[in-house]
C-alpha positions as CSV (number, residue, x, y, z in Angstrom):
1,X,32.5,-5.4,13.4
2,X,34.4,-7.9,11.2
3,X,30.8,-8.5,9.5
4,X,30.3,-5.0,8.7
5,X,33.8,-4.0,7.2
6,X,32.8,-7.4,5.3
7,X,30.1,-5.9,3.7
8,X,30.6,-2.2,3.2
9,X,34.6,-2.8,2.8
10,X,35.3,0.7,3.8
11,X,34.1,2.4,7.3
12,X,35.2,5.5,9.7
13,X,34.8,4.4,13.2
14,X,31.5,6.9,13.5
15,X,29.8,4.7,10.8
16,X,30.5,1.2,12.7
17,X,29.6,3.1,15.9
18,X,26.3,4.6,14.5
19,X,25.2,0.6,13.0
20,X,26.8,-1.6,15.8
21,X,26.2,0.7,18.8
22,X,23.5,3.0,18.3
23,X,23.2,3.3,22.6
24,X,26.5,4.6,23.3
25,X,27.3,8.0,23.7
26,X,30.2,8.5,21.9
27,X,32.4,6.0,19.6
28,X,35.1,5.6,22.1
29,X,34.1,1.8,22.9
30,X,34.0,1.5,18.9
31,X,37.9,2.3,18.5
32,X,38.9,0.2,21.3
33,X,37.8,-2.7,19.4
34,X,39.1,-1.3,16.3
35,X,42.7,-0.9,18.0
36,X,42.0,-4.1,19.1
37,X,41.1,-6.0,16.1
38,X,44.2,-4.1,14.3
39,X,46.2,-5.8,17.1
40,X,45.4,-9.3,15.8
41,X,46.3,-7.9,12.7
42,X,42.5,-8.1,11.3
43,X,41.9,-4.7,10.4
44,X,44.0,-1.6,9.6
45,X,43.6,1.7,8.7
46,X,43.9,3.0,5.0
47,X,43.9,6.8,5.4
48,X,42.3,9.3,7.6
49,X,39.6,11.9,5.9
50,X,39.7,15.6,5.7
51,X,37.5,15.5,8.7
52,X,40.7,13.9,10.6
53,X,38.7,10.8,11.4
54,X,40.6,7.4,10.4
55,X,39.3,5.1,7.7
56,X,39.2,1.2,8.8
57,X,39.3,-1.4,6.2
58,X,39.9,-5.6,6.4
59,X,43.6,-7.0,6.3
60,X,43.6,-10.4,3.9
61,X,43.6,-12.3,7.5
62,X,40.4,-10.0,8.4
63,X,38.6,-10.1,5.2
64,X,39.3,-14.4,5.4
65,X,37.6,-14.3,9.1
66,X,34.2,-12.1,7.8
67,X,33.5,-14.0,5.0
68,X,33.6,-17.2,7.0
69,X,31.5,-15.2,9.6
70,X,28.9,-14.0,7.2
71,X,25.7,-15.9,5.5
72,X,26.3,-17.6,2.7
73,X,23.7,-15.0,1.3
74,X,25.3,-12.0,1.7
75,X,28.0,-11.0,-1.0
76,X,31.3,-10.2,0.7
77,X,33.0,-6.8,0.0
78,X,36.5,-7.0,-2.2
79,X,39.6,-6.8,-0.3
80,X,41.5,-3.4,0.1
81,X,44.7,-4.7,-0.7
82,X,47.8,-2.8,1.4
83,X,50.0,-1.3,-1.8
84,X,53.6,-0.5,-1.1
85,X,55.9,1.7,-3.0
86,X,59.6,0.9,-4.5
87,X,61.2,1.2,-0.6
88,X,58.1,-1.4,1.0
89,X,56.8,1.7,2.5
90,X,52.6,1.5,2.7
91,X,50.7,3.7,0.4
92,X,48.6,5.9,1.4
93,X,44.8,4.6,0.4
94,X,43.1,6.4,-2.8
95,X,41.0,8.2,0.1
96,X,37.3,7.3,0.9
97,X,34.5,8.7,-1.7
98,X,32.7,11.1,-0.6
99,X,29.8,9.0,-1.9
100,X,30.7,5.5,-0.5
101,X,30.9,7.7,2.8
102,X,27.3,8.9,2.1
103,X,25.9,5.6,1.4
104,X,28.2,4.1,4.5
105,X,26.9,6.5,6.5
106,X,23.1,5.9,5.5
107,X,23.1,2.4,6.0
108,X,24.8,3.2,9.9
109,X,21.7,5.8,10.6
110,X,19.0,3.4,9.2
111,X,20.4,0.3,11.0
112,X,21.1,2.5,14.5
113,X,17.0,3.5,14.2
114,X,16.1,-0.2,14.2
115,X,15.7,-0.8,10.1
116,X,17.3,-3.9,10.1
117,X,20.4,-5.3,11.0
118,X,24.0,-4.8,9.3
119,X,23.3,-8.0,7.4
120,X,20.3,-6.4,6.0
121,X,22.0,-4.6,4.0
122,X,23.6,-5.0,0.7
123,X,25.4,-2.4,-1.6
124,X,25.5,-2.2,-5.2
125,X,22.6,-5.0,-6.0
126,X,22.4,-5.0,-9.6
127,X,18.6,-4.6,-11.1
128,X,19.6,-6.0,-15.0
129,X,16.2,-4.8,-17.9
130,X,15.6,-6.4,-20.8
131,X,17.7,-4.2,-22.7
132,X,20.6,-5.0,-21.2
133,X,20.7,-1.8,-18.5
134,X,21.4,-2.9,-15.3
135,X,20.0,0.0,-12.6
136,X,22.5,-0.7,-9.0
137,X,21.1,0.7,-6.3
138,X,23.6,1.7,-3.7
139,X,21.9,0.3,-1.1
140,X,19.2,-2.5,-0.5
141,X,17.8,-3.2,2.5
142,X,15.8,-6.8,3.1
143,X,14.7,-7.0,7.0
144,X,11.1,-9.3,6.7
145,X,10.9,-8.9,10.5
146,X,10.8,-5.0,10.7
147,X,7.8,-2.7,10.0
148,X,9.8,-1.9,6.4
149,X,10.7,-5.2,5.1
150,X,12.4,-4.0,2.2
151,X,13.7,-0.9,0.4
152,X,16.0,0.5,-2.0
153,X,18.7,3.6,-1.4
154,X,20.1,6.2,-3.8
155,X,22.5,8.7,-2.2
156,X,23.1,11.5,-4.2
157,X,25.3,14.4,-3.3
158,X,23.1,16.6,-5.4
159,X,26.0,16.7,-8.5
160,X,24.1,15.3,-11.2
161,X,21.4,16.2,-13.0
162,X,17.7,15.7,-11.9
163,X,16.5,13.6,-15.5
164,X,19.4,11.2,-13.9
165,X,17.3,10.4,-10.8
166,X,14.3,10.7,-13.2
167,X,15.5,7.8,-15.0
168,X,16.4,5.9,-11.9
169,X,12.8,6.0,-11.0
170,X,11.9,5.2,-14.4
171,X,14.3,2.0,-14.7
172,X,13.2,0.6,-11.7
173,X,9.5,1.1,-12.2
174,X,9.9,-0.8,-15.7
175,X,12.3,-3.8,-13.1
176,X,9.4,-4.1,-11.2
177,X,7.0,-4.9,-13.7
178,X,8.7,-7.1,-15.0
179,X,7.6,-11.0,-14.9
180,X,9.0,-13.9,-13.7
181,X,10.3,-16.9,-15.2
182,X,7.5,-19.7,-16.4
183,X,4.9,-17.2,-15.3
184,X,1.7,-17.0,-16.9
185,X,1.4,-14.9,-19.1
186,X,-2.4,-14.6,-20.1
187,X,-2.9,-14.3,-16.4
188,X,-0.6,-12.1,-15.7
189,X,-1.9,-9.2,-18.0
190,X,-5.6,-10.0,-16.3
191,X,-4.6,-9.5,-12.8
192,X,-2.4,-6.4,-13.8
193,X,-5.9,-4.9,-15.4
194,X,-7.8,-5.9,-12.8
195,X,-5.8,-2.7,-10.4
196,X,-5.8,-5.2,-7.4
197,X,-2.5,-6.5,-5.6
198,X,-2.6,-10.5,-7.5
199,X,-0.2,-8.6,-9.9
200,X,2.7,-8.8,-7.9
201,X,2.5,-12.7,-7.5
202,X,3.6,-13.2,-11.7
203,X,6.2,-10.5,-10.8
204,X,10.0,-11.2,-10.8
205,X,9.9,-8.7,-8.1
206,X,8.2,-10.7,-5.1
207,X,10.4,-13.8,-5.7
208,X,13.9,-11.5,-4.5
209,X,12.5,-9.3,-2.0
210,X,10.0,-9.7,0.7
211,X,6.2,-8.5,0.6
212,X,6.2,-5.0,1.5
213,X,3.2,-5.6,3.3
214,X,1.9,-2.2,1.9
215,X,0.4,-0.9,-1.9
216,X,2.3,-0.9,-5.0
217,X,6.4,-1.7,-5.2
218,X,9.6,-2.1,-3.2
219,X,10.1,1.5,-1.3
220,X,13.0,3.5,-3.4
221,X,14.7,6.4,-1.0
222,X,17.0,9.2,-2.2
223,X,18.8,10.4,0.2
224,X,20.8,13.4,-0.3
225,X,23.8,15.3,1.0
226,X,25.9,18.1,0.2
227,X,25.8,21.8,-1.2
228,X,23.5,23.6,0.6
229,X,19.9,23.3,2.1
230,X,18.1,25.4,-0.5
231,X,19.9,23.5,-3.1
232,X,19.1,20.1,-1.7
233,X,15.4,21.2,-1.6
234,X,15.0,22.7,-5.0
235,X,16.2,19.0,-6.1
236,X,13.9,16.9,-4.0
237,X,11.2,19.0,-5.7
238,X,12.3,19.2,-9.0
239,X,12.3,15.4,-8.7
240,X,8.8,15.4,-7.4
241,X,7.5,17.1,-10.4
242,X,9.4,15.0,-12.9
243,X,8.6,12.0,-12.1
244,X,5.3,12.0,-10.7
245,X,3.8,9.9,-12.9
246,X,5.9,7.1,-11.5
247,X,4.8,7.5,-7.9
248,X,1.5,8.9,-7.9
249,X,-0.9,6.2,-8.5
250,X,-4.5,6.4,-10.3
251,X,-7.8,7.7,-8.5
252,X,-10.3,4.6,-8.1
253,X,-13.0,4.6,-10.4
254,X,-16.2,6.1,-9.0
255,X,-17.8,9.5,-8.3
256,X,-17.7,9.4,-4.9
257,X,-14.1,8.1,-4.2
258,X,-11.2,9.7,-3.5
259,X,-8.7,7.1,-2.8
260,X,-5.5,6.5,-4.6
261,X,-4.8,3.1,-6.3
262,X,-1.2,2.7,-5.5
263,X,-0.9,-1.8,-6.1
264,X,1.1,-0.5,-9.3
265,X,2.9,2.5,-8.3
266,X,6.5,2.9,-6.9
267,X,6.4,4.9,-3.3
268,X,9.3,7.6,-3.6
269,X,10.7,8.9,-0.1
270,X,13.6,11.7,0.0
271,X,15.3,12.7,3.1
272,X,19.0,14.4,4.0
273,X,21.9,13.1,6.2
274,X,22.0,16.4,7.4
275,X,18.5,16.0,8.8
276,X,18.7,12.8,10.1
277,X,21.9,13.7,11.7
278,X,20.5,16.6,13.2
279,X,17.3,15.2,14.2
280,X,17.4,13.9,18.0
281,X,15.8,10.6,16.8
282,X,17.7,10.1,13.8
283,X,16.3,8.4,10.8
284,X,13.4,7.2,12.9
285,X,12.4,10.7,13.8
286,X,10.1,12.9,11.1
287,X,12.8,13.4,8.6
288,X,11.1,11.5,5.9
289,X,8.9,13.0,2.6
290,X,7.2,11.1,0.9
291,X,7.2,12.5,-3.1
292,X,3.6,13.9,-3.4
293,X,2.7,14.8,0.2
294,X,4.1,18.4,1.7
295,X,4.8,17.2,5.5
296,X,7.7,15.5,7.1
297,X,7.0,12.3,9.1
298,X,8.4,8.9,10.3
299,X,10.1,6.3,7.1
300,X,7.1,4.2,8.2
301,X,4.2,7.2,8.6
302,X,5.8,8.2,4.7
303,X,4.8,4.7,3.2
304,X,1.7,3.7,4.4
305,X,-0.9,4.9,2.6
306,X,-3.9,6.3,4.4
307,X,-5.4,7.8,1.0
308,X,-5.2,3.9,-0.4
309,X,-6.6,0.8,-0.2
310,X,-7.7,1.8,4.0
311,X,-10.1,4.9,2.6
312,X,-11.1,3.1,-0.7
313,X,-12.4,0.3,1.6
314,X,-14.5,3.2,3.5
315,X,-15.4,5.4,0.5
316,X,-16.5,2.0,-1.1
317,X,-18.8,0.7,1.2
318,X,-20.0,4.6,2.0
319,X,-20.3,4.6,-1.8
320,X,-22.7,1.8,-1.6
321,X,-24.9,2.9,0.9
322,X,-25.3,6.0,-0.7
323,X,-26.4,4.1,-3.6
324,X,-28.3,1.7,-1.9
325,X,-30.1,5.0,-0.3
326,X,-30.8,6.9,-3.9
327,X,-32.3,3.2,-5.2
328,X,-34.7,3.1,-1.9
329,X,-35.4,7.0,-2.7
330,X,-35.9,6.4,-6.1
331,X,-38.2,3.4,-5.6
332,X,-40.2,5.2,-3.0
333,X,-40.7,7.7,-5.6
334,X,-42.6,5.5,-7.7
335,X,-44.6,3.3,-5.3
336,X,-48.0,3.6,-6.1
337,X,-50.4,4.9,-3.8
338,X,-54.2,4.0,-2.8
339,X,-56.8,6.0,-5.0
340,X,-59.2,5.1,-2.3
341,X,-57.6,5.8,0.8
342,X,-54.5,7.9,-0.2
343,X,-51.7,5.5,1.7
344,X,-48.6,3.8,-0.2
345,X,-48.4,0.8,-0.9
346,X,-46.7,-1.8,1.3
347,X,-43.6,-4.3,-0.6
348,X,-46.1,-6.7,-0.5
349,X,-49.1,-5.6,-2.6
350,X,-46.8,-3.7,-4.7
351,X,-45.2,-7.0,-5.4
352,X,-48.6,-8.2,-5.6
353,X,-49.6,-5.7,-8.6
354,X,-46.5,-6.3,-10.6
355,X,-47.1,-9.9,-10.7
356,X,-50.5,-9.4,-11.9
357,X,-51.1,-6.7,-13.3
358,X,-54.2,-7.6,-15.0
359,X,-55.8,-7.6,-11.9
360,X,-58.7,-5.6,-11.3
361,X,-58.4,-2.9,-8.4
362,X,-55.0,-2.6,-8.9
363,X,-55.3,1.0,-7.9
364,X,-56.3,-0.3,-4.2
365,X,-53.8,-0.8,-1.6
366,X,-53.9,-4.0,0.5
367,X,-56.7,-2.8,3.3
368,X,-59.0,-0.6,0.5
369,X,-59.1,-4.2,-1.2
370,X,-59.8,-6.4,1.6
371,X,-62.6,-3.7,2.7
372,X,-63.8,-3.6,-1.0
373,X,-64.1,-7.4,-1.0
374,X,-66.2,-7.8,2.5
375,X,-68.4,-5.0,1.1
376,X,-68.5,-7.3,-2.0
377,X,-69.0,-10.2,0.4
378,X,-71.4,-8.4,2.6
379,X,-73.8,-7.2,-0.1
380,X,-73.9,-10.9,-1.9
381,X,-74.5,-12.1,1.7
382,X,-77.3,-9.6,2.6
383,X,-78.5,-10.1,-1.8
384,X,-78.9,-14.0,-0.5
385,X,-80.7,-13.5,2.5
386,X,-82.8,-11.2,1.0
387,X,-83.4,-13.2,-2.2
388,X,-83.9,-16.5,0.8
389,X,-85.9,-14.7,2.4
390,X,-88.1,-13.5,-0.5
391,X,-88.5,-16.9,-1.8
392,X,-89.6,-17.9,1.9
393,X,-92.2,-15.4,1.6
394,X,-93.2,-17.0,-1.8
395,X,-93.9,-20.1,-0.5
396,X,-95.7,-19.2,2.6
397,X,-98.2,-17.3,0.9
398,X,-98.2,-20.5,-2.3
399,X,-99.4,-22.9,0.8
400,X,-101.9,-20.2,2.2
401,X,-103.3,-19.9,-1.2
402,X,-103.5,-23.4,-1.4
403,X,-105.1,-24.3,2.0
404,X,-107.4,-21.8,0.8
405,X,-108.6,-23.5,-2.1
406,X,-109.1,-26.4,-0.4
407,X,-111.0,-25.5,2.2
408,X,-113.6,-23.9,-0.1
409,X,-113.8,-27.3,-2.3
410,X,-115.1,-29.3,0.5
């Protein structure tokens, strides 16, 4: 508890009971150790909200104890000092921003759903561009171990304008692509050409947070609250439309594909705190959109990306063999066939006649020609015997002719 006051500096009891004890009923167990840590003198409370609930903060002893308790990696909260007035009576805290509640709140419902643990989270993580604007996000979440390893947070309370969030998208999309120190240059602007994921190694990016273990760039969710429902929905769409071209990745190349090409695009999820409060399973229950799609699903269902690399992979290789089918079609279209016999030729004798093509009976598939040549062999056999055979005959009737004349001489 000491932790989480560490980091978020300012938390109702709700909030600590939502992140810390997400399997108790009620906060009751929460306040105990609340009461009891204000006992010690380690906590106190700075005000109570509208909504009657008390708002904890650390005492200088308390804040002393979490930043000893916490990694050397997480950034410790400032202290709430306790102000008096001229008499040494306290003054009454500044009261708790409706928008540090939001984002207090957010961080509670994520971390009670199982995304990551209190030191997960950080607040106010400054993303600094080149030209000296430095986006913060209100909330960043780094958990390698979980099924979303890391992701960004915007609460908004829907009372600033839609090119604000716009820009947002826009300023961390032009963070992300920015490159790292010493990093190759030359190979860099290759491997961001070449549409494939070897990008995000040159990246300043993938040396902060983890691998995302999905397409394209560290998750960014706005999460909004307040006004009404209808309001809150007309601004999730008019964000949709506006910045589309941030989120929606490019079509792969090729007639027959379909799939998305997300490696450089920046997956945009919105959701409500009214809807995840309301929802029976919190923020792991369908209360999730991803910009671009129409239904509601689970954070993780929202960023995978089942029109992406998964279906390219299948369109591809369904590609090919379709290809590989129109080449065999095509190719059977112009095998030759027998002008003897009428068959096709087989691979062999076509291969065959292309390699010599000056062959004579090229028009004759394999069998036609091994017929034509035993009838060609058969004829020069029977053409011998009969030219033997006539020469036998000569010579008989040579020595009958000479017996013959012999016999008449004596």
């Amino acid at each position: 508890m000491l932790k989480a006051l560490g980091i978020f500096q300012r938390a109702t009891a709700e909030h600590l009971w939502r992140m810390l004890r997400p399997g108790d009923s009620h906060d009751r167990c929460t306040r105990d150790t609340l009461n009891a840590l204000k006992g010690e003198g380690k906590v106190r409370v700075e005000t109570r909200l509208e909504s009657n609930h008390q708002l904890w903060v650390l005492t200088e002893r308390g804040h002393k104890e979490a930043k000893q308790l916490l990694p050397e990696n997480v950034r410790v909260s400032a202290l709430r000092k306790l102000e008096v007035d001229d008499d040494g009576e306290p003054v009454a805290g500044e009261g708790f921003d409706e928008h540090a509640a939001a984002v207090t709140m957010t961080a509670a419902v994520l971390t009670g759903a199982g995304f990551g643990t209190p030191l997960s989270w950080q607040t106010e993580i400054g993303h600094k561009l080149p030209y000296g604007y430095t986006q913060y996000a209100d909330l960043t979440m780094r958990a390698p171990d979980v099924d979303v390893p890391a992701m960004l947070l915007e609460v908004d309370r829907v009372n600033e304008p839609v090119d604000v969030l716009v820009d947002k998208v826009r300023r961390y999309t032009e963070w992300f692509e920015l490159l790292a120190p010493k990093a190759d240059k030359v190979k860099a602007q290759a491997a961001r050409y070449s549409g494939e994921a070897a990008v995000h190694g040159f990246r300043l990016w993938s040396r902060i947070y983890p691998a995302t273990g999905r397409e394209g760039y560290v998750p960014v969710a706005f999460v909004f609250t307040g006004k009404t429902k209808a309001q809150r929905a007309s601004r999730m769409r008019r964000l949709e439309q506006a910045a589309r071209s941030y989120f929606a990745g490019v079509k792969y190349a090729g007639g027959d594909i379909t799939a998305v090409d997300y490696h450089q695009a920046l997956p945009v999820v919105v959701t409500e705190l009214e809807r995840i409060t309301a929802d029976p399973d919190g923020a792991a229950g369908k209360v999730w959109r991803r910009l671009g799609r129409d239904e509601w699903q689970t954070l993780t269902d929202a960023l995978d990306n089942p029109d992406g690399d998964r279906l390219y992979v299948v369109q591809a290789e369904q590609a090919r063999k379709r290809q590989k089918e129109r080449e065999a079609a095509d190719r059977e279209a112009e095998r030759p066939v027998c002008r003897r016999c009428g068959a096709k030729f087989t691979d062999d004798r076509w291969q065959m006649v292309r390699q010599y093509r000056a062959e004579r009976l090229n028009e004759l598939c394999g069998p036609c020609l091994t017929e034509h040549h035993e009838q060609v062999q058969a004829e020069r056999a029977a053409q011998r015997q009969a030219e033997e055979a006539a020469a036998r005959e000569a010579a008989e009737a040579e020595a009958k002719r000479n017996r013959g004349l012999f016999g008449r001489r004596r």
